[in-house]
C-alpha positions in Angstrom: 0.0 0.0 0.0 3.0 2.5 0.8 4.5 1.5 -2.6 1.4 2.2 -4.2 1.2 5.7 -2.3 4.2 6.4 -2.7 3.7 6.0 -6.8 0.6 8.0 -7.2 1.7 10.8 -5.4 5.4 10.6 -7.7 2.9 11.0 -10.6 0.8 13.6 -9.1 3.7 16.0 -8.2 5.1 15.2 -11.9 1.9 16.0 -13.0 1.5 19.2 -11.1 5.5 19.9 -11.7 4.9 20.3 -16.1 1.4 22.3 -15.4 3.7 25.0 -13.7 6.5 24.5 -15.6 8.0 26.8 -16.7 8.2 29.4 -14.0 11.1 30.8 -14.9 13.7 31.8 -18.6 15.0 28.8 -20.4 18.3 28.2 -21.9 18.5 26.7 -25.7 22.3 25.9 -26.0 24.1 26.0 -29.6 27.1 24.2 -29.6 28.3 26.4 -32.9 29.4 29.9 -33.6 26.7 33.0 -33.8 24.9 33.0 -37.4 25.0 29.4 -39.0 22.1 27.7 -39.6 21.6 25.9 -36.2 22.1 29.1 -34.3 19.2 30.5 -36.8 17.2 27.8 -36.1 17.4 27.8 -32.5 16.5 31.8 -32.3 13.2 31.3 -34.6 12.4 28.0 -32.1 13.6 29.6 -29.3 11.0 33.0 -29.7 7.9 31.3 -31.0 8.3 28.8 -28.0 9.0 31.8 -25.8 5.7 33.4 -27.0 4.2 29.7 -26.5 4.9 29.3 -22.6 5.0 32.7 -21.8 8.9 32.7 -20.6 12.2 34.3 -22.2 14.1 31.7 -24.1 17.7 32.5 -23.7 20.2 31.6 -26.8 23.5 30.9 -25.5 26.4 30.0 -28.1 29.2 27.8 -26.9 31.1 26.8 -29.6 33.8 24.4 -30.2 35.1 21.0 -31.3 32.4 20.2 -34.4 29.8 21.3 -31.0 30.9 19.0 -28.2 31.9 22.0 -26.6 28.5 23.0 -26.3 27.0 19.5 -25.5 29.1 18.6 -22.9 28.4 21.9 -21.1 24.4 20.7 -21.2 25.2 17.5 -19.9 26.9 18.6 -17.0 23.1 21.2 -16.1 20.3 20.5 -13.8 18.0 17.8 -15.8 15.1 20.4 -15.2 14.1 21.1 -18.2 15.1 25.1 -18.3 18.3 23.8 -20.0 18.7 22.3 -23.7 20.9 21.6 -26.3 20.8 22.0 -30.1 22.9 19.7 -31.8 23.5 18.0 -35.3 24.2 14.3 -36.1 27.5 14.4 -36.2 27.6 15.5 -32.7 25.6 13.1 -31.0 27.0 10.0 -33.6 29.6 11.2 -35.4 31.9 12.7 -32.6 31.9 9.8 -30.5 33.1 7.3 -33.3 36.0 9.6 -33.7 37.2 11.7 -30.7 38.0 10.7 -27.0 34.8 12.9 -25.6 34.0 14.2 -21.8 30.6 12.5 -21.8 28.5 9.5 -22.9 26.4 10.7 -25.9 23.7 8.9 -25.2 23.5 8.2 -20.9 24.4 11.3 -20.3 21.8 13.0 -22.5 17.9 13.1 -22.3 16.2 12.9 -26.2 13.4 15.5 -26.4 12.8 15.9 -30.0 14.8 15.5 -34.1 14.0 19.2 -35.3 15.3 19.1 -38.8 16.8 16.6 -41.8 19.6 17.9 -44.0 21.1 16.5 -47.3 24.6 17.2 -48.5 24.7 18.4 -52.1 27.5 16.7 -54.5 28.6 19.9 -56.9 30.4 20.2 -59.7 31.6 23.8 -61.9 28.8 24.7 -64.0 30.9 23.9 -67.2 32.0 20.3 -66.1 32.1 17.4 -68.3 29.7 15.8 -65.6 26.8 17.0 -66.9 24.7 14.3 -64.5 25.4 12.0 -62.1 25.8 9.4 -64.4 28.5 11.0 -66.2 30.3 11.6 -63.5 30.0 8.0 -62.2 30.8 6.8 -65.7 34.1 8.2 -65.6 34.8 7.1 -62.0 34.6 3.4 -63.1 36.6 4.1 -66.2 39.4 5.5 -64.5 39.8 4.1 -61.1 41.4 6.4 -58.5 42.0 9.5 -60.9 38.8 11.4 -59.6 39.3 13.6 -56.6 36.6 14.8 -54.6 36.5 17.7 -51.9 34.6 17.7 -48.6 34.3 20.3 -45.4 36.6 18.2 -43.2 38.1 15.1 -42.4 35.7 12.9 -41.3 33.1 15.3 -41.2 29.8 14.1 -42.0 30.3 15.0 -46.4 33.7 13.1 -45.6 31.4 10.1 -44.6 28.9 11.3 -47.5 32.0 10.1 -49.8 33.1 7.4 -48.9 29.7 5.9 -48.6 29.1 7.1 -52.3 32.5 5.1 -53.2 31.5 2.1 -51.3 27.6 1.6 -52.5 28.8 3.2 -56.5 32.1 0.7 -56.4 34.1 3.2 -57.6 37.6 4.6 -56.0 37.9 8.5 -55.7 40.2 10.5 -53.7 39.0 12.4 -50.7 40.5 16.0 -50.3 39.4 17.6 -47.3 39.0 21.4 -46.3 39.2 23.4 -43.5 35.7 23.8 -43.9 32.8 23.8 -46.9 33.5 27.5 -48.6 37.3 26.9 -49.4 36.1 23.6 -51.4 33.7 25.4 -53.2 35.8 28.0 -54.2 38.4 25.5 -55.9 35.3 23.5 -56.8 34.6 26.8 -58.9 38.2 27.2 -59.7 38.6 24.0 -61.5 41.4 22.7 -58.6 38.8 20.4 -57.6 36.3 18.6 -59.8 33.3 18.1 -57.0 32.9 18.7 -53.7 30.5 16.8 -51.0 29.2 19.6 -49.3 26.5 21.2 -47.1 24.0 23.5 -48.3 25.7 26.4 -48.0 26.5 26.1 -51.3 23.3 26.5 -52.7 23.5 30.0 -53.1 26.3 29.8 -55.9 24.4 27.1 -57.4 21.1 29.9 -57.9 23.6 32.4 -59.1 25.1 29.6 -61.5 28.6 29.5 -60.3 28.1 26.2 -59.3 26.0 23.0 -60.6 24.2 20.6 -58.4 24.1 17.0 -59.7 22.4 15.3 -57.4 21.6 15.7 -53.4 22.7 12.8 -50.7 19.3 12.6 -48.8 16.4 9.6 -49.2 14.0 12.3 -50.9 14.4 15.4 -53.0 14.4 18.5 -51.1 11.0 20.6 -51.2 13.3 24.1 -51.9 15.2 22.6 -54.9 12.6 19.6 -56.4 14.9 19.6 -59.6 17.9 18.2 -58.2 17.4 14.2 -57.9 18.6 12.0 -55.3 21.8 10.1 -55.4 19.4 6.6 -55.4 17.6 8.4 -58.2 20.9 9.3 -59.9 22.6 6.1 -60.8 23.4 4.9 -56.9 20.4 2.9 -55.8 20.1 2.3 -51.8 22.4 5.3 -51.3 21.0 7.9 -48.3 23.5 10.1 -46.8 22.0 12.9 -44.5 22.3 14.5 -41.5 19.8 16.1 -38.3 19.3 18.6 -36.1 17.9 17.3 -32.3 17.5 19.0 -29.1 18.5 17.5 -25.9 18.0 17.9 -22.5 20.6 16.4 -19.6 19.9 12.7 -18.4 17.2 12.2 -16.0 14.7 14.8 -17.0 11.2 14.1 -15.4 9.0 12.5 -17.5 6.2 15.0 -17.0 8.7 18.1 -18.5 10.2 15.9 -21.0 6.7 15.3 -22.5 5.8 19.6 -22.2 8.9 20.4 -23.8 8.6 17.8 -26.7 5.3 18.6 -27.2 6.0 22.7 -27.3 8.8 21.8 -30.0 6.3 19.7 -32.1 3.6 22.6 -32.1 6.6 24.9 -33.5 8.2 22.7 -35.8 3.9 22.5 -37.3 4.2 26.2 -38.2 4.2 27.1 -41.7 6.6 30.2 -40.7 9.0 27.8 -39.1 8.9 25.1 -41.8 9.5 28.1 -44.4 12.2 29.2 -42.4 13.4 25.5 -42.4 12.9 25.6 -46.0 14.7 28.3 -46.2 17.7 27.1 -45.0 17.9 23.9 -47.4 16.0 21.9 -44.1 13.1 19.7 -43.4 11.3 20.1 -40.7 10.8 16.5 -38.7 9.8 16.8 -35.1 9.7 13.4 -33.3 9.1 11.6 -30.0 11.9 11.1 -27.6 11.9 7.3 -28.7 12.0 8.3 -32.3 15.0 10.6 -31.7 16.8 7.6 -29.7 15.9 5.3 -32.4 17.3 7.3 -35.3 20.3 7.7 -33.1 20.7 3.7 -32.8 20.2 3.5 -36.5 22.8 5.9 -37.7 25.0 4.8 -35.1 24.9 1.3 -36.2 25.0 2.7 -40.4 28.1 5.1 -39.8 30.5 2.9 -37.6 30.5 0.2 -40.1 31.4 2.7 -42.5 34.1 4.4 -40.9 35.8 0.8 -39.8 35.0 -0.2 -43.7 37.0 3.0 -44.8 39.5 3.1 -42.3 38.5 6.8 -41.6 40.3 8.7 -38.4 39.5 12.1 -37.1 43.0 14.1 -37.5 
């Protein structure tokens, strides 16, 4: 009977804990610099939740390490709920594969929701003599190991987006990586490169035609650019390379906050401003359930450490 006491009145005060909540400012977290696309992201979510629960939402940048700066600094807050983290796939998967990190990603992290999917574009100078994918893969197989291909890093995620290409395609190409995505796109429109794996930052030069698309890495054509196929579409079938955009909260968030928050980031994500803005910024917008978000964690964990053991990648 205690137990059973003891249990209702848990759920009651949980209850009565997300009907208050929040009482105070929250703190969104972005793990990258002032300006890029997450930070963007976070400041539209962050006001129109704001407006939602009647609080401040704080935006907070902390930087560093491709965002494990950032992350680890969340992990270490009060599981509360007034403190949560933006972060991209190759934070929560990518990182730990590669680099010695100061925290578990997944014990030391509560799920709340996947904002956004990205796809990596594959580019190419708008006179190329890859016209389409299938020229370019055409080559490839003709002359094994002679085509070079740029991406924004070693073993960032358009590293990966590569070498996956090379492995499904079963064709050798040389990875060149750069100290980021525009220095590749500039020799990509130089000529010093022939194509580049990169994020969508480059779309811009493809609109003003100093760059050409041929083909984008995701499972499904992007609503802001329905002309440019898929990889699968292009010549590459089974191939799906792309990235996300979650928010996390520290382990051991009550359930009853957990589910408010979630539910607060779903309602935004719904908005047709926000999914323009998503839009906007070559995203889709695909809010989730904490399970989903730990599931599509599992999933790309399990797809990308094969990969990188398969291709012998290793951060620098």
């Amino acid at each position: 009977m205690k137990i059973l006491l003891g249990i209702a009145f848990a759920l009651v005060a949980g209850l009565a804990q997300a009907q208050s909540f929040p009482t105070k400012p929250l703190r969104f977290v972005v793990p990258y610099p002032p300006g890029g696309g997450t930070d963007i992201l976070g400041r539209a979510l962050g006001q129109v939740i704001g407006e939602s629960v009647g609080q401040t939402v704080i935006v907070e940048n902390r930087p560093g390490a491709n965002g494990a700066v950032g992350s680890d600094w969340v992990a270490k807050q009060p599981a509360d709920g007034y403190t949560v983290g933006f972060a991209g796939s190759s934070t929560h998967v990518l990182n730990p594969l590669l680099y010695k990190l100061n925290y578990d990603a997944v014990k030391d992290f509560t799920p709340i929701s996947t904002v956004a999917m990205t796809s990596f574009v594959i580019i190419v100078k708008p006179d190329s003599e890859f016209k389409t994918l299938g020229d370019l893969l055409a080559f490839a197989r003709a002359n094994p190991g002679k085509l070079s291909y740029g991406s924004f890093g070693n073993a960032s995620a358009g590293h990966l987006a590569g070498e996956m290409f090379k492995y499904i395609a079963k064709v050798n190409m040389v990875h060149v990586p750069y100290k980021g995505s525009a220095p590749g796109q500039v020799d990509v429109m130089g000529g010093q490169i022939p194509l580049m794996f990169s994020d969508m930052s480059a779309m811009p030069h493809v609109k003003s035609g100093k760059l050409r698309a041929l083909a984008v890495t995701g499972g499904k054509r992007l609503s802001a650019y329905p002309e440019i196929p898929t990889v699968a579409e292009a010549g590459v079938p089974g191939y799906d390379a792309q990235g996300w955009f979650a928010v996390y909260g520290p382990a051991g968030m009550p359930r009853p906050v957990l589910d408010r928050i979630n539910a607060e980031f779903v309602k935004a994500l719904a908005r047709p401003d926000i999914r323009e803005r998503l839009v906007g910024l070559g995203l889709e917008s695909a809010s989730s359930s904490p399970e989903g978000l730990a599931e599509r964690m599992r999933v790309d964990h399990e797809k990308w450490v094969k990969l990188i053991a398969q291709a012998n990648i290793k951060a620098e």
